[in-house]
C-alpha positions in Angstrom: 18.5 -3.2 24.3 21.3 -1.6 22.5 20.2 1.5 23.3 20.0 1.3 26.6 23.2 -1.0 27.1 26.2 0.6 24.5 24.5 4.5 24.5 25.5 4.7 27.5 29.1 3.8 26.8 29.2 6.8 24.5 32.6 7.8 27.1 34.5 4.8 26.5 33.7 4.5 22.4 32.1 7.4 20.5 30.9 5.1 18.1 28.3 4.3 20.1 26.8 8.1 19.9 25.4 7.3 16.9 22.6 5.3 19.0 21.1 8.8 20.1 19.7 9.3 16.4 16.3 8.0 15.8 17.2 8.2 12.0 19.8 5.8 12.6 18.2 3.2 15.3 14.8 3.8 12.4 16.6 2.2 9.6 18.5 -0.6 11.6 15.0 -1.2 13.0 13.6 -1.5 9.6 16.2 -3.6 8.3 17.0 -5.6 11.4 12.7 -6.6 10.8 13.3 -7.3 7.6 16.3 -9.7 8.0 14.7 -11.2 10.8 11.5 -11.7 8.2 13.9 -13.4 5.6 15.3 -15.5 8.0 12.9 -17.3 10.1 9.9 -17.5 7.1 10.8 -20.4 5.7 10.8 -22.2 9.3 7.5 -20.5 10.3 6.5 -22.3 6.8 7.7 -25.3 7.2 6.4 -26.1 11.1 2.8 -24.5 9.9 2.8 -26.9 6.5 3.9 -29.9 9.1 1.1 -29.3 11.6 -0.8 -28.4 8.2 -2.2 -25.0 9.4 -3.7 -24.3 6.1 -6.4 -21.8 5.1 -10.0 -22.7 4.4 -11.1 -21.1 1.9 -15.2 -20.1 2.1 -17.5 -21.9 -0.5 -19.7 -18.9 -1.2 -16.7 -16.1 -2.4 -14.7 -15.8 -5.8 -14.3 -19.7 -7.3 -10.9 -18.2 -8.6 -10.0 -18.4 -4.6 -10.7 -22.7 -4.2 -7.0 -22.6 -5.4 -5.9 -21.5 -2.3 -7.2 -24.0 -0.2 -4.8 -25.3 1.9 -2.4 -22.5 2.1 -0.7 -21.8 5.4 -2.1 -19.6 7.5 -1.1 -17.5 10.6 2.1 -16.0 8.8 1.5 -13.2 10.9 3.6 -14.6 13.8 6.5 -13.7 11.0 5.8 -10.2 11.1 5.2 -9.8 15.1 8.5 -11.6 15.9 10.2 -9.0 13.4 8.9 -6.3 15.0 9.2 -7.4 18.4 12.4 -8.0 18.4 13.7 -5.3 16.5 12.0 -2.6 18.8 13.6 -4.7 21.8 17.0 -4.2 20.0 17.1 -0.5 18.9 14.2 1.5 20.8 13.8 3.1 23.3 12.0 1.1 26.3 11.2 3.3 28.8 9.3 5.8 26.0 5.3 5.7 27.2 4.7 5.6 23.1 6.5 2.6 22.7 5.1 0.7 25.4 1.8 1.5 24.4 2.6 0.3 21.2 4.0 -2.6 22.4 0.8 -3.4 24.5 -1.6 -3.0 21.5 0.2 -5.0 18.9 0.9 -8.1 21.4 -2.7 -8.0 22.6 -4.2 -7.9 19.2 -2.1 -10.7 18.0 -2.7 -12.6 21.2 -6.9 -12.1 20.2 -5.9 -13.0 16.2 -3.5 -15.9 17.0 -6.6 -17.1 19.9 -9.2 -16.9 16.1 -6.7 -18.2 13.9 -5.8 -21.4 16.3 -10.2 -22.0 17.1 -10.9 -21.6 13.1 -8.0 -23.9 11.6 -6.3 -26.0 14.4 -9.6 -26.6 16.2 -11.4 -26.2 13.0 -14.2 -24.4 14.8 -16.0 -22.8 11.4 -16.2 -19.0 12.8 -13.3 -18.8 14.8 -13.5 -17.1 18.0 -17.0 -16.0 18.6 -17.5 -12.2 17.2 -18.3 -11.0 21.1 -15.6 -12.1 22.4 -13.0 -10.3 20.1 -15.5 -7.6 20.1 -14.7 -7.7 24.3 -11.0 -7.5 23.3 -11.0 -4.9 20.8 -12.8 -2.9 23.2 -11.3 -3.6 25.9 -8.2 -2.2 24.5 -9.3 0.9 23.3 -10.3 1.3 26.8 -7.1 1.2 28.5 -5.2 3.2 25.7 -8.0 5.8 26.0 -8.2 5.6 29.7 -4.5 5.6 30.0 -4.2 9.1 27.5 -7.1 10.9 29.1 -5.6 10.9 32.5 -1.4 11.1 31.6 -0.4 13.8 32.8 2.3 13.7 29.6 -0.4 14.6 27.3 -2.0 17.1 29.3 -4.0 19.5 27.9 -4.2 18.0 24.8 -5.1 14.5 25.7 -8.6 14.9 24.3 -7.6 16.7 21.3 -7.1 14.8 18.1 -5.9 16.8 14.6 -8.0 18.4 11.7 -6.0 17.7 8.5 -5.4 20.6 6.0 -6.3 23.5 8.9 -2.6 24.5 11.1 -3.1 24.6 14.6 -6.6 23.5 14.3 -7.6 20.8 16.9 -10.8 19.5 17.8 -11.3 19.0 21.9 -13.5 15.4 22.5 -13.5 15.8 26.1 -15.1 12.9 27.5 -16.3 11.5 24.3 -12.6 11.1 23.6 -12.8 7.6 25.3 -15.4 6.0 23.3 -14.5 7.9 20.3 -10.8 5.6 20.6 -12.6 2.7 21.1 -14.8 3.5 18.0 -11.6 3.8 16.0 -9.4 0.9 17.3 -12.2 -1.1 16.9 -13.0 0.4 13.7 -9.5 -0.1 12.0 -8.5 -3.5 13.5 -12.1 -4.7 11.3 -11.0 -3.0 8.7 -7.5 -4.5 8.2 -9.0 -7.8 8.9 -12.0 -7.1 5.8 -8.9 -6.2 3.6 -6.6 -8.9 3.8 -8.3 -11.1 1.2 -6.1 -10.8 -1.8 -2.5 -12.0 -1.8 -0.6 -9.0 -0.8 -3.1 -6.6 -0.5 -3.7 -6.2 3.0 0.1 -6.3 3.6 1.4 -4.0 1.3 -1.1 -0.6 2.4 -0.2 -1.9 5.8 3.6 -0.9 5.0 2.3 2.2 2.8 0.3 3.5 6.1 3.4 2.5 8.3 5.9 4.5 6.2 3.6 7.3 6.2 3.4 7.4 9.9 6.9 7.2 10.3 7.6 10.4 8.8 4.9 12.1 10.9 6.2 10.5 14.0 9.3 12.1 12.9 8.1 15.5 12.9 5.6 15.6 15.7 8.9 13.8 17.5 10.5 17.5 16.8 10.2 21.1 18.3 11.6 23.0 14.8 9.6 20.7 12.3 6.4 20.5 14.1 6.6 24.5 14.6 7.1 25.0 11.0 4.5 22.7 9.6 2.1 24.2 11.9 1.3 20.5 13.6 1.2 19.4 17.6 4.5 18.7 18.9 4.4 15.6 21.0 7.7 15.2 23.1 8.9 11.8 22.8 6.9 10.6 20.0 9.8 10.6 17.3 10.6 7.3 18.8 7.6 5.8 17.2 9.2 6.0 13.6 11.6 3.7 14.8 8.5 1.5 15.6 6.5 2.2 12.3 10.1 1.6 10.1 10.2 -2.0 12.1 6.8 -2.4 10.7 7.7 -1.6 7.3 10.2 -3.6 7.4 8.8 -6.3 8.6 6.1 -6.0 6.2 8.6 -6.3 3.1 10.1 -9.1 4.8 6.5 -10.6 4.9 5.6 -9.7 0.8 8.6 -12.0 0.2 6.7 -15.1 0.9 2.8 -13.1 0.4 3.1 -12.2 -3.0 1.1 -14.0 -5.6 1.0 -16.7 -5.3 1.2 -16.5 -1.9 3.0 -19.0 0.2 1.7 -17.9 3.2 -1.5 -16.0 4.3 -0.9 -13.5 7.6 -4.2 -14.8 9.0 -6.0 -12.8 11.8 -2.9 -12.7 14.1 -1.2 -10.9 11.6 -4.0 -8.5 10.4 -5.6 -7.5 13.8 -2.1 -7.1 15.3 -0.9 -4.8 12.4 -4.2 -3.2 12.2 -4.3 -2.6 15.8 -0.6 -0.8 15.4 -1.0 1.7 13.2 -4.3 2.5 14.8 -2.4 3.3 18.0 0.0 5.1 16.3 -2.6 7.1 14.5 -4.2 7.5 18.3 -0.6 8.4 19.5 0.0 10.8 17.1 -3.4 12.5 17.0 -3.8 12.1 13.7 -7.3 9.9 14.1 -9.0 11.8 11.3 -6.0 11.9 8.8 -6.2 8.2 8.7 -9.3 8.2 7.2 -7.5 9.9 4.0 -3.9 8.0 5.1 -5.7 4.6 5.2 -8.3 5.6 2.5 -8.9 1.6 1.4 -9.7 0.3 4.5 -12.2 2.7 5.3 -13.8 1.5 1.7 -13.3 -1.9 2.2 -15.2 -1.7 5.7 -17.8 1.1 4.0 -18.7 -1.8 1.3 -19.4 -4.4 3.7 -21.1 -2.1 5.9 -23.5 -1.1 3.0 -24.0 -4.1 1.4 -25.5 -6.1 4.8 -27.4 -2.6 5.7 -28.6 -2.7 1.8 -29.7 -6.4 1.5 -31.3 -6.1 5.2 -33.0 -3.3 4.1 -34.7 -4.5 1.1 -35.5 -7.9 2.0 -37.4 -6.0 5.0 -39.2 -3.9 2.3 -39.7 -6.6 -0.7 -39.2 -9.8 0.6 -36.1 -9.8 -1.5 -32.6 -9.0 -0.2 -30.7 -6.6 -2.7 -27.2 -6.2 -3.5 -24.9 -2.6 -4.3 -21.5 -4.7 -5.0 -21.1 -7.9 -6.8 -19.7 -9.5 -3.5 -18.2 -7.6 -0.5 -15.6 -6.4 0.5 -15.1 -4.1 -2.2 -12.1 -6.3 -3.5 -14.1 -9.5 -4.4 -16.7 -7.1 -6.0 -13.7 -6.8 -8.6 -12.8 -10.2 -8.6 -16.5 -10.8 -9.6 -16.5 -8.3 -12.8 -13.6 -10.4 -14.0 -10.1 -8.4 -13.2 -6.9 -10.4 -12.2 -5.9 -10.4 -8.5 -2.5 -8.9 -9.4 -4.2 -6.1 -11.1 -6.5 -5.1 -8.1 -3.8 -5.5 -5.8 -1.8 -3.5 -7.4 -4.2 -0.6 -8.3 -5.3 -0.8 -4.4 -1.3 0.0 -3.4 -1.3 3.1 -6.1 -3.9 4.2 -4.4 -3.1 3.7 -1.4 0.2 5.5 -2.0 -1.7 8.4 -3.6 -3.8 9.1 -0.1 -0.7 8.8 1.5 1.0 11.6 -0.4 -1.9 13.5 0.1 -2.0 12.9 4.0 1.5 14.6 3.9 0.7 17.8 1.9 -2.1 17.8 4.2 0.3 19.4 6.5 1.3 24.0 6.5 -1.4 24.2 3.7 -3.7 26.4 5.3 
């Protein structure tokens, strides 16, 4: 909105000029998210305490956890408002990347606001049924995947996505491209949902993987950078760091009242909408295959629940008995289980998290 209202009033007060910079709109982004997170969390608090919009806690996990009983839920609405509104204020709305943005993280929330409301207003046990987000998740992936194979703004390399550590090296999907998207949005939105079960945990490699992405945005966004770091330059696409910065923001806003002990959980509005983000922007970007270094933990988090159904399916088919690998899935509890503090794992998860970030950036003019 203020970019496209006072920019063009550059003529009457130069001031304004400053709105052509994406480093500039980025940080008020970022800090207009994070205000905007400050300001209306301890409302979103106190309507979802008075409607007593609490989390239920599930009998069979960590006994440690029966604390939280109680505990609002859905805080994610905090962190969609933020980011709504501050990409309304300072991007640009007529950029295809933001829009696309825009159209993943609303429908994702709409799908995790729809679970959220079923499992604790309704206090229907699982929620919406698994199908049915399932439908959503996919459907989704469909139209961004649809909508990038035939843009002519991507053109040739709509199909392509990026091999880390190799310049100039691209791998061409052709028409597997479509349900190779799907795959992944579906893929990362689970995997952000499997994570957020610590306070803070989920939230904080969200705004590690955001932050990372905003950088790359930045250079793909660039003719000179993107040349000299040997990566595809995407015209337009520096206006997603303004978007990935709102996130950040928004997410620091949001570890104000997540921390432990957490006032408020983000519930599956908030982690299938943020999840559903940065998998776009991953998408966007063509970076699908440096995620899985960049967002490192929530391919492990998803990988231990994955093996540990597989495994216990497995041999109860053979011996009658279902095994175990982990303690308790996802790979978080199996932690909780051997007797480490919350804060400790949390913790250890976000060094690591910002160690595969770090090395998703050297991943770029290496070879």
């Amino acid at each position: 909105m203020f970019y496209h209202f006072l920019y063009p009033l550059t003529k009457y007060f130069h001031g304004f000029n400053l709105l052509q910079y994406i480093t500039f709109r980025a940080a008020m982004a970022a800090t207009t998210a994070l205000l905007i997170s400050f300001i209306i969390g301890p409302y979103i608090l106190k309507m979802l305490k008075k409607y007593q919009i609490g989390e239920l806690i599930r009998t069979d996990g960590p006994q440690t956890h029966q604390a939280k009983k109680g505990t609002p839920t859905m805080g994610g609405i905090i962190m969609i408002f933020a980011v709504l509104v501050s990409i309304l204020l300072w991007a640009n709305l007529r950029n295809t990347y933001i829009n696309l943005m825009l159209l993943s993280t609303i429908w994702m929330g709409a799908i995790g606001f729809l679970d959220d409301y079923l499992k604790v207003v309704k206090k229907m046990k699982k929620g919406l049924i698994a199908r049915y987000k399932l439908l959503g998740q996919i459907s989704l992936g469909l139209i961004i995947s649809i909508y990038i194979y035939f843009s002519p703004e991507f053109g040739n390399i709509s199909t392509v996505t990026s091999v880390p550590f190799l310049k100039d090296t691209v791998i061409n999907l052709g028409w597997l491209y479509i349900p190779f998207i799907i795959l992944f949005i579906t893929g990362v939105t689970n995997a952000v949902n499997l994570t957020d079960g610590l306070d803070g945990l989920a939230a904080g490699l969200i705004g590690v993987v955001a932050l990372t992405l905003a950088v790359i945005a930045y250079v793909t966004g660039r003719v000179d950078f993107s040349d000299y770091l040997n990566t595809i330059y995407l015209p337009g696409s520096g206006e997603l760091t303004i978007y990935c910065l709102a996130i950040a923001g928004a997410i620091l806003g949001f570890l104000w009242f997540n921390s432990k002990p957490a006032q408020v959980f983000m519930g599956d509005v908030g982690s299938l909408s943020m999840g559903s983000a940065i998998a776009t922007c991953s998408i966007l970007l063509k970076k699908e295959l440096l995620f899985f270094i960049l967002g490192g933990i929530f391919i492990a988090e998803a990988a231990s629940v994955t093996l540990q159904v597989t495994y216990f399916k497995w041999t109860k088919k053979r011996t009658g008995e279902g095994k175990r690998i982990f303690r308790m899935a996802p790979l978080h509890h199996h932690y909780e289980m051997l007797g480490m503090d919350e804060s400790k794992i949390v913790v250890r998860f976000w060094i690591i998290g910002i160690l595969l970030a770090l090395l998703s950036l050297s991943s770029f003019k290496l070879l």
